[in-house]
VOBA-1610 file (N, C-alpha, C; in pm, whole numbers, padded with zeros to 5 digits, always signed):
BEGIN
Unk+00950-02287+02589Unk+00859-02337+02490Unk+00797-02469+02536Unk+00879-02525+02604Unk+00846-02690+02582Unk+00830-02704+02778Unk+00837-02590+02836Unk+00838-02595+02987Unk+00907-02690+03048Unk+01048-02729+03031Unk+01105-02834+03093Unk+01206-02736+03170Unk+01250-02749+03311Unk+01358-02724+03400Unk+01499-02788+03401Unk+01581-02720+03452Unk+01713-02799+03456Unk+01690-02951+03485Unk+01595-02969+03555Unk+01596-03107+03631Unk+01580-03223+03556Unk+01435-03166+03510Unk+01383-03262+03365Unk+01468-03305+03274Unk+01548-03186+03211Unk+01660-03161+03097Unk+01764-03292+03136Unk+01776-03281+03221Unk+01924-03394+03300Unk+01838-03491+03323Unk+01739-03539+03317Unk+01666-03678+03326Unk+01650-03709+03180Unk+01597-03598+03090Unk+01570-03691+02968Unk+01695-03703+02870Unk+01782-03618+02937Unk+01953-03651+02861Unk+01983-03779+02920Unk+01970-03838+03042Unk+02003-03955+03121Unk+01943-04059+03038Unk+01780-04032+03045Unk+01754-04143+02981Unk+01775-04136+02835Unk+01804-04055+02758Unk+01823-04077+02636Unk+01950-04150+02622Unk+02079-04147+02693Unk+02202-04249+02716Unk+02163-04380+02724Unk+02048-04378+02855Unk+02020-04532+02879Unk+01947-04619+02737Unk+01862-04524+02685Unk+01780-04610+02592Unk+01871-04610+02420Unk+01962-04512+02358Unk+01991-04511+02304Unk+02162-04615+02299Unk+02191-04572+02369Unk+02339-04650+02452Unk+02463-04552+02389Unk+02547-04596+02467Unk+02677-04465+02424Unk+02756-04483+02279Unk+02665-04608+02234Unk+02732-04607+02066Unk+02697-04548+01946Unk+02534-04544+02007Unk+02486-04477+01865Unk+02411-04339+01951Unk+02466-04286+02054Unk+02419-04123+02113Unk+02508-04061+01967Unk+02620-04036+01971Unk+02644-03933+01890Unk+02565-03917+01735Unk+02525-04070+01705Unk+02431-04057+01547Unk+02360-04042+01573Unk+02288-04011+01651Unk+02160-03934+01704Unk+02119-03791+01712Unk+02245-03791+01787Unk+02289-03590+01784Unk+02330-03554+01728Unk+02403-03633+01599Unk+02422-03532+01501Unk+02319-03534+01402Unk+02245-03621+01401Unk+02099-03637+01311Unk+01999-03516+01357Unk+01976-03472+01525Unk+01968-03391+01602Unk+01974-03264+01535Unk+02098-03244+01560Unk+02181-03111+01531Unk+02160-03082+01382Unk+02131-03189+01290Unk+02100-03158+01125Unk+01943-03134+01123Unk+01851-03147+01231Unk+01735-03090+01216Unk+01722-03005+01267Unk+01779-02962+01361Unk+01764-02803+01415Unk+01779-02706+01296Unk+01922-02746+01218Unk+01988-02623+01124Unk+01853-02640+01017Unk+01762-02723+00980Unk+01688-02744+00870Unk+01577-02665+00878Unk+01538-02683+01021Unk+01474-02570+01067Unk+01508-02462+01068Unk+01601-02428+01105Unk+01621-02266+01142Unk+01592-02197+00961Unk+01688-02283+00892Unk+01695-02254+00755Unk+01545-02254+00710Unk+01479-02308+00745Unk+01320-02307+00652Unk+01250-02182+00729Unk+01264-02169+00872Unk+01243-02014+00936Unk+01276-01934+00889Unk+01438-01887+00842Unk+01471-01800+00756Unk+01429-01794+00688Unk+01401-01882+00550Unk+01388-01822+00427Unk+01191-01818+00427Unk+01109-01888+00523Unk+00962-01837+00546Unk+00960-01670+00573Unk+01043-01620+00667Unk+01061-01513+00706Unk+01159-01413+00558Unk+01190-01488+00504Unk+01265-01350+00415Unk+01158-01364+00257Unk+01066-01496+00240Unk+00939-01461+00153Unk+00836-01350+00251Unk+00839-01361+00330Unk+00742-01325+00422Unk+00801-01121+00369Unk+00908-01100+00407Unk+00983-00996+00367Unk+00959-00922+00238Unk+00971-01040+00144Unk+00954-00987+00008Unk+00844-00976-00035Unk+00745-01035+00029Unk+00608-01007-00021Unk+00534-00881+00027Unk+00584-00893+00150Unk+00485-00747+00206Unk+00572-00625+00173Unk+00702-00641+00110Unk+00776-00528+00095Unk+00854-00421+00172Unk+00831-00295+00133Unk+00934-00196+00238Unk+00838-00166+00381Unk+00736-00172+00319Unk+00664-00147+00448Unk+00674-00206+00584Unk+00672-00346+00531Unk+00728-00429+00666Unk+00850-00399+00727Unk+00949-00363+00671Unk+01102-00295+00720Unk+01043-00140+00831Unk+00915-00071+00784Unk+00896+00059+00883Unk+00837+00010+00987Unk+00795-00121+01003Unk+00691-00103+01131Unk+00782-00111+01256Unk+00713-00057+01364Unk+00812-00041+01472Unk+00746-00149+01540Unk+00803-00246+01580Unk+00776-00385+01636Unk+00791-00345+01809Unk+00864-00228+01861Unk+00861-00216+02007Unk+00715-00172+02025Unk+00668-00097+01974Unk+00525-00066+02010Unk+00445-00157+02072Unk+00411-00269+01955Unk+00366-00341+01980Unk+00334-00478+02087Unk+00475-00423+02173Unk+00535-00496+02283Unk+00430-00490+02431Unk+00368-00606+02478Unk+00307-00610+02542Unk+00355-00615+02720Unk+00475-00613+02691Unk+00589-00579+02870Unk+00569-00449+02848Unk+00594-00335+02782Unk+00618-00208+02787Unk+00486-00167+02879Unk+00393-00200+02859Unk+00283-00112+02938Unk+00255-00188+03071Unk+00257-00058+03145Unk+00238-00099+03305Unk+00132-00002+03349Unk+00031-00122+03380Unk-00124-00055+03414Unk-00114+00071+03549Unk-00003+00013+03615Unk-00013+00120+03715Unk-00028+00269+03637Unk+00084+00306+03607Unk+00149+00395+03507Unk+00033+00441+03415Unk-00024+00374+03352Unk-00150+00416+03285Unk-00231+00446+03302Unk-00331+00379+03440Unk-00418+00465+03546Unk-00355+00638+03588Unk-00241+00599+03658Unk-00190+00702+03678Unk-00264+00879+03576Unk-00148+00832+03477Unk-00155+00931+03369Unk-00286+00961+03304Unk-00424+00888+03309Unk-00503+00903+03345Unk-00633+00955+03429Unk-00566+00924+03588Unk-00644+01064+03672Unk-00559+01171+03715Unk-00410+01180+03607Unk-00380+01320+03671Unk-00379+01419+03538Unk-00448+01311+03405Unk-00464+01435+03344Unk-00578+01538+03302Unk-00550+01655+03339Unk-00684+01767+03342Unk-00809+01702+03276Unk-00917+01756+03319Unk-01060+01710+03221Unk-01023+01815+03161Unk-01116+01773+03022Unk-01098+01897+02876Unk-01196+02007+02905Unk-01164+02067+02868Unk-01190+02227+02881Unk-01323+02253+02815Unk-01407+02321+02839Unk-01538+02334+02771Unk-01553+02497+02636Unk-01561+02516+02538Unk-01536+02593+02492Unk-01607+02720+02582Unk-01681+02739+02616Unk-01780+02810+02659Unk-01864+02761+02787Unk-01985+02870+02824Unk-02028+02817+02969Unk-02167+02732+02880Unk-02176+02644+03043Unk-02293+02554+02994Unk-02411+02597+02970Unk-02503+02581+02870Unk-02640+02620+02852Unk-02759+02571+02935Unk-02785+02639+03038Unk-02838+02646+03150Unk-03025+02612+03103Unk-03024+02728+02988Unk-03152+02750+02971Unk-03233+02642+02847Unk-03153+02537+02789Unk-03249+02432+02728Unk-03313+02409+02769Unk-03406+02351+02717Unk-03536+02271+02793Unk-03508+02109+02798Unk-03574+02045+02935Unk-03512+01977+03014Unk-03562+01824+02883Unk-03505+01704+02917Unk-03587+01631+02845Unk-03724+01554+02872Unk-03811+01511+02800Unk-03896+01492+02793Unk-03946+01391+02882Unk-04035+01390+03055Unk-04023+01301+03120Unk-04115+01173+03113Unk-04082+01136+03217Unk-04193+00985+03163Unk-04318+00990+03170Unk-04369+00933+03128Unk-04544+00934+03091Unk-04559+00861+03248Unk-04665+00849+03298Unk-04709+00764+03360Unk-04816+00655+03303Unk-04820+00535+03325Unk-04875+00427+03236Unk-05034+00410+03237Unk-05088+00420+03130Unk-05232+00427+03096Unk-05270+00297+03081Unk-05320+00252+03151Unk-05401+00106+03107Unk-05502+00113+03012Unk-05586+00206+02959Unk-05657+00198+02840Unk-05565+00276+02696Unk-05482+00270+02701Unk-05395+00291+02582Unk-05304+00175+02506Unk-05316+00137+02438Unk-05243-00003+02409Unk-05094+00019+02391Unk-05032-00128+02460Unk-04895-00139+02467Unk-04800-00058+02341Unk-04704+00004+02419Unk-04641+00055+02247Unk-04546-00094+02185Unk-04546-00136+02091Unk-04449-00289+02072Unk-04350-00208+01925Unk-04272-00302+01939Unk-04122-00277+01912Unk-04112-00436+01872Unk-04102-00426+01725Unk-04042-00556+01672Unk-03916-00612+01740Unk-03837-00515+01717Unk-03755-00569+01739Unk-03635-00590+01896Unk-03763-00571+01949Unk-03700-00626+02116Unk-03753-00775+02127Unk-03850-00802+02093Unk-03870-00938+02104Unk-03769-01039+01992
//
C-alpha cells in the first residue's frame, strides 16, 4: 500500500526510537495499535451496512469472476483463433445485385452538403 521495503521499514522503526526515545515508544504503540483496531472496526461495520443495504443479492455475487489475475491474454487469443468460424445457414447469394458504385464527380452539379459533417 504504502510501497515501503524491508529496508525502509527498519529505518523508520530506527528513527522512530531516535526521535520518540525508549520511554515514551511503547505510548506510542499502543496509541498505534488502538488506531489500527478503530479502523479495522469502522471497516467492518462500513462493510456489514454496506451488506445490509444491498441485501441477499450481494451475498450471490461471485467476486472470483471479477478477478483481474485470472485472465491470461495468451490463453484468450488462443481460444480465439482455434475456435471454428460460425457456420452459414445456407450457401451464399451469389446473384444480388452488386452495390451501387461511385458516381464520378460533375463539376456542374452542385456540392451535395450534409449539415452535419461540418
Amino acid at each position: 500500500m504504502f510501497d515501503i521495503n524491508g529496508w525502509e521499514l527498519i529505518v523508520l522503526i530506527l528513527l522512530g526510537i531516535v526521535i520518540l526515545g525508549p520511554e515514551r515508544l511503547p505510548e506510542y504503540a499502543a496509541k498505534l495499535a488502538r488506531l489500527v483496531k478503530q479502523l479495522r472496526a469502522m471497516a467492518d461495520g462500513a462493510r456489514g451496512q454496506l451488506r445490509e443495504q444491498l441485501g441477499p443479492e450481494f451475498e450471490d455475487v461471485n467476486w472470483r469472476q471479477y478477478d483481474p489475475r485470472q485472465y491470461d491474454p495468451r490463453r484468450i487469443v488462443r481460444e480465439a483463433l482455434l475456435d471454428p468460424s460460425p457456420a452459414t445457414d445456407g450457401p451464399a447469394d451469389t446473384a444480388s445485385p452488386a452495390s451501387p458504385t461511385a458516381r464520378a464527380f460533375d463539376p456542374s452539379q452542385p456540392v451535395p452538403w450534409d449539415a452535419d459533417a461540418t
